[in-house]
ZAMARGU-4260 file (C-alpha; in steps of 0.2 Angstrom, whole numbers, plus 5000, padded with zeros to 4 digits):
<rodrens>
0) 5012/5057/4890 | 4999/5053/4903 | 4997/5037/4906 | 4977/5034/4905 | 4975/5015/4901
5) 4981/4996/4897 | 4985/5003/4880 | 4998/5017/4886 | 5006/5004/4896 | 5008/4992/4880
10) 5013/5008/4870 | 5029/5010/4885 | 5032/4993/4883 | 5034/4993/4865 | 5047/5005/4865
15) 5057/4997/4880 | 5056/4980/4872 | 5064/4988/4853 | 5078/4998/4863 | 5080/4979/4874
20) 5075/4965/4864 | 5084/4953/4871 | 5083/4956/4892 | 5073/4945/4906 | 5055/4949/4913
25) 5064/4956/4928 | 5074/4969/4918 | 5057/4976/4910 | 5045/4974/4925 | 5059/4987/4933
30) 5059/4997/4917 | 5041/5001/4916 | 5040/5002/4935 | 5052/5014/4934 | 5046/5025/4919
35) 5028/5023/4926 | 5034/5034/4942 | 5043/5047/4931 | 5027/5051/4920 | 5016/5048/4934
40) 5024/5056/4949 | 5037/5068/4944 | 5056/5064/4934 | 5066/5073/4948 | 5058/5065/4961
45) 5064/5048/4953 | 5080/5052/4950 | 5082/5059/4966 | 5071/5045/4978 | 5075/5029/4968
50) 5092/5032/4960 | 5101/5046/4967 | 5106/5052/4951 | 5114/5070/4958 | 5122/5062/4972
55) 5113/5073/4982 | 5094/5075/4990 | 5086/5086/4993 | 5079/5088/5010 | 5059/5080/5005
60) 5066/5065/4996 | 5076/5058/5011 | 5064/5051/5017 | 5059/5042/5001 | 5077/5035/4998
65) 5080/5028/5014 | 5062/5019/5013 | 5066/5010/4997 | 5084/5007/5001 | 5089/5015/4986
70) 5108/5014/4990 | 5109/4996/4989 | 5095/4994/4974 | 5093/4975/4982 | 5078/4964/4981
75) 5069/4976/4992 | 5071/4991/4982 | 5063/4985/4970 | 5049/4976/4977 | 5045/4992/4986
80) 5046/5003/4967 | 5038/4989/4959 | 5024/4989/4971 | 5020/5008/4971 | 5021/5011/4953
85) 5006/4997/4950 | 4996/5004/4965 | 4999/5022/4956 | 4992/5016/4942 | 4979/5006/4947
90) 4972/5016/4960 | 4975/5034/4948 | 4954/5037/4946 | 4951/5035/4967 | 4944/5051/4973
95) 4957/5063/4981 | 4972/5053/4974 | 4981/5066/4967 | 4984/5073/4985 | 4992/5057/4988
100) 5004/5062/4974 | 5006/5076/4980 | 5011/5073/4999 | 5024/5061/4990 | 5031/5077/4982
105) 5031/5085/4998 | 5043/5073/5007 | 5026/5060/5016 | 5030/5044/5005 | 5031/5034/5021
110) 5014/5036/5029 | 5007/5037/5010 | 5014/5022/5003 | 5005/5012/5018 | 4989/5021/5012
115) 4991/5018/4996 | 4996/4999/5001 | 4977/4999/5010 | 4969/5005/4994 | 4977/4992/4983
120) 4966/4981/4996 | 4952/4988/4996 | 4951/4988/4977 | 4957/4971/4972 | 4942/4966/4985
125) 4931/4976/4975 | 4927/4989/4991 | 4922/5004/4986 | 4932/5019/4996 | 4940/5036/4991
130) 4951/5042/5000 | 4950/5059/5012 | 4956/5075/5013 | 4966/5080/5029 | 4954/5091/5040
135) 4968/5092/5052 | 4953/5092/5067 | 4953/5079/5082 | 4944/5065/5079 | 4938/5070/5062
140) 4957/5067/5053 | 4957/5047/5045 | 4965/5043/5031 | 4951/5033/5020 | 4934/5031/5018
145) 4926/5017/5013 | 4908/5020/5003 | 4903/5002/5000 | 4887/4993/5005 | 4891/5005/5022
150) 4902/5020/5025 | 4916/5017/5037 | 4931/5027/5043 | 4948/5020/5041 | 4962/5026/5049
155) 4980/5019/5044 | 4995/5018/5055 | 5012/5012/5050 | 5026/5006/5059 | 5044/5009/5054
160) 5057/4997/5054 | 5067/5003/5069 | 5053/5003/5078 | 5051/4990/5095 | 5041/4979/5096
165) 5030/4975/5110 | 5011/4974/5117 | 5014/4993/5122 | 5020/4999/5104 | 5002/4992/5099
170) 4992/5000/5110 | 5000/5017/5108 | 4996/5014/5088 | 4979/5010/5090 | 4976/5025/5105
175) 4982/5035/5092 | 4973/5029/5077 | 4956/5029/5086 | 4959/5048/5091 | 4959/5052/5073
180) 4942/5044/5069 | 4923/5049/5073 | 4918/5040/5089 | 4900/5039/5083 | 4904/5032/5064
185) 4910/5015/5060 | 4929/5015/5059 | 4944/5003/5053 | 4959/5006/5059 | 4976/4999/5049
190) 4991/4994/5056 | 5005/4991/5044 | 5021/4984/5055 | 5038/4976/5049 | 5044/4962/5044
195) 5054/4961/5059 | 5042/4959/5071 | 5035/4944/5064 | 5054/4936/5070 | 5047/4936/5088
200) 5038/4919/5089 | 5026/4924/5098 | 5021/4940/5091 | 5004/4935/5083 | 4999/4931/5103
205) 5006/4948/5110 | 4996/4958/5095 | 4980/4949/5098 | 4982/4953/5119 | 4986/4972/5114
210) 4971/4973/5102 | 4958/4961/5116 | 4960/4977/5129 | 4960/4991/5116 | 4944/4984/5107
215) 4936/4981/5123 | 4936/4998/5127 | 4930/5004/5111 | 4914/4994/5108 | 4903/5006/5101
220) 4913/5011/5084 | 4929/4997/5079 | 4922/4986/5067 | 4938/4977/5065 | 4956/4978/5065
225) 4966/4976/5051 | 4986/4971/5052 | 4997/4968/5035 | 5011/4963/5034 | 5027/4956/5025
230) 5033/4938/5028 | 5049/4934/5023 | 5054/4919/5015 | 5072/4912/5011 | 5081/4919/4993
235) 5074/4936/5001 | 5057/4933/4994 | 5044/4939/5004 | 5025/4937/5006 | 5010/4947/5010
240) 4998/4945/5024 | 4984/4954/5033 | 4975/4949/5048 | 4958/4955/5051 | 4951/4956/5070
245) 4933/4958/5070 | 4927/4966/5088 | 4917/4954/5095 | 4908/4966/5105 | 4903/4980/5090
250) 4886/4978/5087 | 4889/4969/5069 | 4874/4970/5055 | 4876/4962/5039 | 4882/4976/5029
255) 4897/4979/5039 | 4899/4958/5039 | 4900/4959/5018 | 4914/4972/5018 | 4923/4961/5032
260) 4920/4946/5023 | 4926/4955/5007 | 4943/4960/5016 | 4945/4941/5020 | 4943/4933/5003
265) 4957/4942/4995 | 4947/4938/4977 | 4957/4949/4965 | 4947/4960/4955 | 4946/4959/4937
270) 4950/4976/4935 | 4967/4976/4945 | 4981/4977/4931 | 4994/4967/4937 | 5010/4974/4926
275) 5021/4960/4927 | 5006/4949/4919 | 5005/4963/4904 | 5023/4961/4902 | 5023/4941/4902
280) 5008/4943/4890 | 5017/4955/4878 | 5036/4947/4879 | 5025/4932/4875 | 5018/4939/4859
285) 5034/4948/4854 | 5047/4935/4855 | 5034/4922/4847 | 5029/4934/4830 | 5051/4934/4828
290) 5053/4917/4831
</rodrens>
């Protein structure tokens, strides 16, 4: 079954909820997340990424299992598969997606989930984008394009969670990023760092020195740059946040101003399914026609 619409995802529920009748919201939010990913992505690479089913892995899904902590199946696991089964779904029509899906297959989930974490941005602001083909040229090599009220280039660079943090680690990001982008074309450039780095108290200060001198030496091209990241919060819930820098010395005009201002309302889309909301709504309906 391809999974096309609200009504497939009603369809999965249905049948999770007769096998299930009696489970919490949590047990079924992970059960469709989980399903979602097999008929979506691929049913080995689930069993292999998330679960481990074989008790071994195969050389491309390492990576995948270390990043959702899949050993320890915690909070964090599945946040992290919560979270990239309702960006799979939502985002399944953006151009060039199914190479996304397939650089997953190919053992990339890291770098592409932070992509794919970008998208889901850009869409619940309703910002048109798509994402771009890897040219695999110098300076012509960014990851999304956004094709709103004005194209612009957006390069995205995540930050694994063993990596130091410090104003160095920054720059060397952003150097890196812009290398990738046009230098005569608006450009974006995403960072997505760790939650550990937000333990520093004064990491907001050193990120905001590290980004003054690097946009200072790129006026012509960075719009803005764009930091997400996770905050932690006790009972190991956790928050999102994302920090827009504009560069005050780009020459800004009003339609590179909208898509900024877009990025700083954060107003959900009407179009963004939020699957835990569909399965509220339906475990609503169910367990009130048998009462």
């Amino acid at each position: 079954m391809k999974i096309e619409n609200k009504d497939h995802l009603i369809k999965m529920f249905d049948v999770q909820y007769n096998t299930h009748p009696d489970k919490d919201i949590d047990f079924y939010k992970m059960f469709m997340a989980v399903e979602m990913l097999r008929i979506m992505i691929d049913n080995e690479w689930v069993n292999q990424s998330i679960f481990n089913c074989h008790n071994k892995l195969d050389k491309t899904n390492r990576e995948a299992y270390k990043f959702f902590r899949s050993e320890d199946l915690g909070y964090n696991w599945q946040e992290r598969v919560y979270r990239l089964a309702e960006w799979v779904f939502n985002l399944r029509d953006v151009v060039n997606f199914d190479l996304i899906i397939q650089d997953i297959l190919n053992g990339e989930l890291v770098s592409r989930y932070a992509e794919m974490e970008v998208g889901s941005h850009l869409k619940i602001n309703s910002i048109n984008f798509e994402f771009v083909k890897p040219s695999g040229q110098k300076g012509n090599d960014f990851d999304i394009k956004i094709k709103d009220e004005i194209d612009i280039n957006c390069e995205v660079k995540h930050k694994i969670e063993d990596t130091d943090f410090s104003e160095k680690t920054i720059e060397k990001s952003l150097s890196k990023a812009n290398k990738q982008i046009p230098q005569d074309s608006p450009a974006i450039i995403f960072i997505k760092y760790p939650s550990e780095w937000t333990e520093d108290p004064n990491y907001l200060e050193k990120i905001q020195s590290a980004c003054k001198s690097f946009l200072n030496r790129n006026k012509t091209h960075i719009v803005a740059l764009i930091f997400c990241f996770q905050i932690p919060f006790r009972g190991g819930m956790s928050g999102w946040a994302y920090n827009v820098l504009r560069n005050p010395n780009y020459a800004h005009n009003q339609p590179t101003i909208n898509v900024l201002n877009k990025l700083e309302t954060m107003q959900l889309n009407s179009e963004w399914l939020i699957i835990e909301n569909l399965i509220r709504e339906q475990l609503k309906i169910k367990r009130k026609n048998n009462s």
